[in-house]
C-alpha positions as CSV (number, residue, x, y, z in Angstrom):
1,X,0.0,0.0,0.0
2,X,2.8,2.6,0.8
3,X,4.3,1.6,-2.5
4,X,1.6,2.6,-4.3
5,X,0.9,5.8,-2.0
6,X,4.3,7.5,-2.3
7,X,4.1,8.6,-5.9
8,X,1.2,9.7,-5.7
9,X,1.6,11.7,-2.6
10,X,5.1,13.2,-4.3
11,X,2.6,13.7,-7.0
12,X,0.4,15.9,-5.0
13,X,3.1,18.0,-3.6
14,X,4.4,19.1,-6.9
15,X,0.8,20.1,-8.3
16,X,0.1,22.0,-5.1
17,X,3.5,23.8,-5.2
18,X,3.0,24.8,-8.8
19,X,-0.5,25.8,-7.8
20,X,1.2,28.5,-5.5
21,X,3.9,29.8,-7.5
22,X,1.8,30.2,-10.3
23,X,-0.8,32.6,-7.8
24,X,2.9,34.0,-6.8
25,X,3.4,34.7,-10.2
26,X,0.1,36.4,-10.6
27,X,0.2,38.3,-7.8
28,X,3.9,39.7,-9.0
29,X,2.5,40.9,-12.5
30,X,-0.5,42.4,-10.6
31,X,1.8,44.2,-8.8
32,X,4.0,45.2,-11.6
33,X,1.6,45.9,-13.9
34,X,-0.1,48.1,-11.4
35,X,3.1,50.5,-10.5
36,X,3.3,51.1,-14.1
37,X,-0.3,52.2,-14.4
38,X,0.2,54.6,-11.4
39,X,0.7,58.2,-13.0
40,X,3.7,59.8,-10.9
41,X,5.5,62.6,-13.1
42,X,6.6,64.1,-10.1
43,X,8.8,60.7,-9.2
44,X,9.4,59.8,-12.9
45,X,12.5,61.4,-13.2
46,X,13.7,61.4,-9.8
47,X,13.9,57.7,-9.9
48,X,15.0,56.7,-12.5
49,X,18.2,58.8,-11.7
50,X,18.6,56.8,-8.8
51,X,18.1,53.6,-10.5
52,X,20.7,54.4,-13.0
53,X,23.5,55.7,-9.8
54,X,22.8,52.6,-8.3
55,X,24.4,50.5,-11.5
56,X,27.5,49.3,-10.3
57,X,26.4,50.1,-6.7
58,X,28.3,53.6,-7.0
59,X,26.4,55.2,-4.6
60,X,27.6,52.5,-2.0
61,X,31.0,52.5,-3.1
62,X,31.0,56.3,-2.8
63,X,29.7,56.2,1.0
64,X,32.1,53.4,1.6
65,X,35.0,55.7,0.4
66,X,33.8,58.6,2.9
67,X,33.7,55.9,5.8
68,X,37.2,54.7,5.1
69,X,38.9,58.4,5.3
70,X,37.8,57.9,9.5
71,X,39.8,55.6,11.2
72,X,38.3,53.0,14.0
73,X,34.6,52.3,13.3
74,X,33.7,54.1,10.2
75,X,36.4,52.3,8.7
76,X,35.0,49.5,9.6
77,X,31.8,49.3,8.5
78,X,33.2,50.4,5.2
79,X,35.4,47.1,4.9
80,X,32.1,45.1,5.9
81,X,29.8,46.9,3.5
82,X,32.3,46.4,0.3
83,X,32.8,43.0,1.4
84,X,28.8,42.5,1.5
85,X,28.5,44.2,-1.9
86,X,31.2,41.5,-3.1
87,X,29.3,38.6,-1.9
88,X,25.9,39.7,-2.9
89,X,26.8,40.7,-5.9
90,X,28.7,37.6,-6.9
91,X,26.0,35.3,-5.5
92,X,22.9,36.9,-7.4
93,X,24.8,37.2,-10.8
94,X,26.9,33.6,-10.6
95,X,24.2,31.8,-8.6
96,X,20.5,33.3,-8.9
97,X,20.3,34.7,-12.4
98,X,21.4,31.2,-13.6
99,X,19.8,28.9,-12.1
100,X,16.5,30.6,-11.9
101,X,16.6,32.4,-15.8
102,X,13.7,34.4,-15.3
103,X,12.5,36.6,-18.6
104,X,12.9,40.7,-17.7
105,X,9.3,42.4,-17.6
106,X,7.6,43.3,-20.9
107,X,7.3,46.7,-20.3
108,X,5.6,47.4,-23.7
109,X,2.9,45.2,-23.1
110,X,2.7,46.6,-19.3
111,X,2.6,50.5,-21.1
112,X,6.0,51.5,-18.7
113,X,6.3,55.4,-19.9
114,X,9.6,56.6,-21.3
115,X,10.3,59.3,-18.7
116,X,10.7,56.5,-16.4
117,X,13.0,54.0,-18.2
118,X,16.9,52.9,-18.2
119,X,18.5,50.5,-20.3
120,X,16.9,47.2,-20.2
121,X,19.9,44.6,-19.0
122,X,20.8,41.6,-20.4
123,X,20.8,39.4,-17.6
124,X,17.8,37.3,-16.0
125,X,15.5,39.2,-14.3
126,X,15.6,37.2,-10.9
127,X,17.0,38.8,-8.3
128,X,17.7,42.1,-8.4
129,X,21.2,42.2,-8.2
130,X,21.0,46.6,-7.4
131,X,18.7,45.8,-4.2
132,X,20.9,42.9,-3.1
133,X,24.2,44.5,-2.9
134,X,22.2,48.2,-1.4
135,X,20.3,45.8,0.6
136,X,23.6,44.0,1.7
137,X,25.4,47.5,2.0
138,X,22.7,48.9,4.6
139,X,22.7,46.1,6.4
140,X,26.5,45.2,7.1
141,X,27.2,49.0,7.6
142,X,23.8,49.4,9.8
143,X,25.2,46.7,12.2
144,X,28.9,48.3,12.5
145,X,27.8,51.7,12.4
146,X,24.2,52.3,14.2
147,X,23.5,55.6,13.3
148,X,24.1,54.9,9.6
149,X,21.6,52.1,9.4
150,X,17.7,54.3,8.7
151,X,19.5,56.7,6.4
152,X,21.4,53.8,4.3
153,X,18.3,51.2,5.2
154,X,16.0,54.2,3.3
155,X,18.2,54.2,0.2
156,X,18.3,50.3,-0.4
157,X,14.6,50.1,-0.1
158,X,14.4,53.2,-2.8
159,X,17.1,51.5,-4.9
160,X,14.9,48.6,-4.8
161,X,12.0,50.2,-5.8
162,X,13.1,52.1,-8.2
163,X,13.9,49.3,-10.0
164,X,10.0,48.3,-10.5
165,X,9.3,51.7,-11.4
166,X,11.6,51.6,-14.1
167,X,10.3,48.9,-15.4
168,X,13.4,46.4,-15.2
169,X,12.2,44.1,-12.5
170,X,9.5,42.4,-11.0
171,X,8.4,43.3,-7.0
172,X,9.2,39.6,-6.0
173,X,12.6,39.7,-7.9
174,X,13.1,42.9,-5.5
175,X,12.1,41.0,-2.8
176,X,14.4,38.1,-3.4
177,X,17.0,40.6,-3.4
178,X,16.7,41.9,-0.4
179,X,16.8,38.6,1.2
180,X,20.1,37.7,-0.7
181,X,21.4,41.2,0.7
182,X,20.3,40.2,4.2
183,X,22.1,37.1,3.8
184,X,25.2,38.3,2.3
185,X,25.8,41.0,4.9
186,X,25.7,38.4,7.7
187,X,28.0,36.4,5.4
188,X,30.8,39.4,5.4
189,X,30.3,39.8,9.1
190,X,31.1,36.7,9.8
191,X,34.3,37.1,7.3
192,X,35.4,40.0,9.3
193,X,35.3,38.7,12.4
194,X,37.1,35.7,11.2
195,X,40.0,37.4,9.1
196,X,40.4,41.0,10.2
197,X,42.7,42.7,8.5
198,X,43.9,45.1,5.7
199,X,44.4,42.3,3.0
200,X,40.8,41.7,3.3
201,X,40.0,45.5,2.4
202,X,42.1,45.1,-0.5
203,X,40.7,41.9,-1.6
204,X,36.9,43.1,-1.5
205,X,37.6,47.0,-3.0
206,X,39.6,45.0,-6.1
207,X,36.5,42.7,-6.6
208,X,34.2,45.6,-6.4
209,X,36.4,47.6,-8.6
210,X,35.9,44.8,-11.4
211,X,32.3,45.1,-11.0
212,X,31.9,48.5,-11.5
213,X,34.1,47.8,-14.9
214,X,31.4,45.5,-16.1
215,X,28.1,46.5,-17.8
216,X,25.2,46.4,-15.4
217,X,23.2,43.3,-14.8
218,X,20.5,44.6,-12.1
């Protein structure tokens, strides 16, 4: 009897699961589809700015370099938020955009205004690799550096957003990279706290160098 039950339970599992990411699925295009019918002219422009300073995670680089000109914590929490950028970064382009493959939005079909766009990138769509490594940034800085974490914590979750405004990602590929961010941030603590030292700040700021070198895959 168990024989015969066990494929068919296995069975079950797999139809339910596809069930609910198809709903997910649905829900996310709602979602999308909806931010792109929302008139914002006043945000349009604005946002799409940001989107395009995060490629590369410039902005976070940039803060980084004004932490690292103070010694003792600042410093710090720079070395910890290029190193989170580095792994984030790494694992969403090497890990999550090929093994997942997801098709970018249509945003002709979902009638995304031009005032809002930037270049569509290449890549696959899931996760957004600009609100993992500003996710990741926030966080590992936020944790060194308390009184850095709302103002930093802010920008991630506009980074991330503006990314669906533009047009280039879907909210649960946002979503997805904000958990990878989270994840990665904890991942260079750790590091740090393993391996201190000023041949890991060499090591990370060379790695995010080379990404900033490379065309954007957000």
């Amino acid at each position: 009897m168990t024989e015969h039950r066990f494929p068919a339970s296995v069975a079950s599992v797999r139809r339910a699961a596809a069930a609910v990411l198809g709903d997910l699925q649905a829900i996310d295009g709602a979602l999308y589809a909806s931010v792109a019918a929302t008139p914002t002219p006043t945000l349009d422009r604005a946002l799409r700015r940001l989107s395009h300073s995060a490629d590369h995670s410039k902005i976070s680089l940039a803060v980084a370099a004004g932490l690292a000109l103070r010694p003792g914590r600042s410093r710090r929490a720079a070395v910890a938020g290029v190193g989170a950028i580095a792994l984030a970064s790494a694992t969403a382009n090497l890990f999550g955009k090929r093994m997942v493959r997801r098709r970018r939005p249509d945003r002709e079909l979902a009638r995304v205004i031009m005032a809002r766009q930037v270049p569509m990138p290449e890549s696959a769509s899931f996760p957004s690799g600009h609100t993992a490594s500003a996710t990741a940034f926030a966080t590992a800085v936020g944790v060194v550096l308390p009184p850095a974490a709302v103002p930093l914590g802010a920008l991630a979750a506009a980074v991330g957003y503006s990314r669906v405004h533009t047009g280039v990602h879907y909210p649960g590929d946002v979503a997805a990279g904000a958990v990878l961010g989270f994840a990665a941030a904890a991942g260079s603590l750790a590091v740090g706290r393993a391996r201190p030292g000023h041949h890991v700040v060499r090591a990370v700021v060379r790695r995010a160098a080379g990404r900033m070198r490379r065309p954007s895959s957000g």
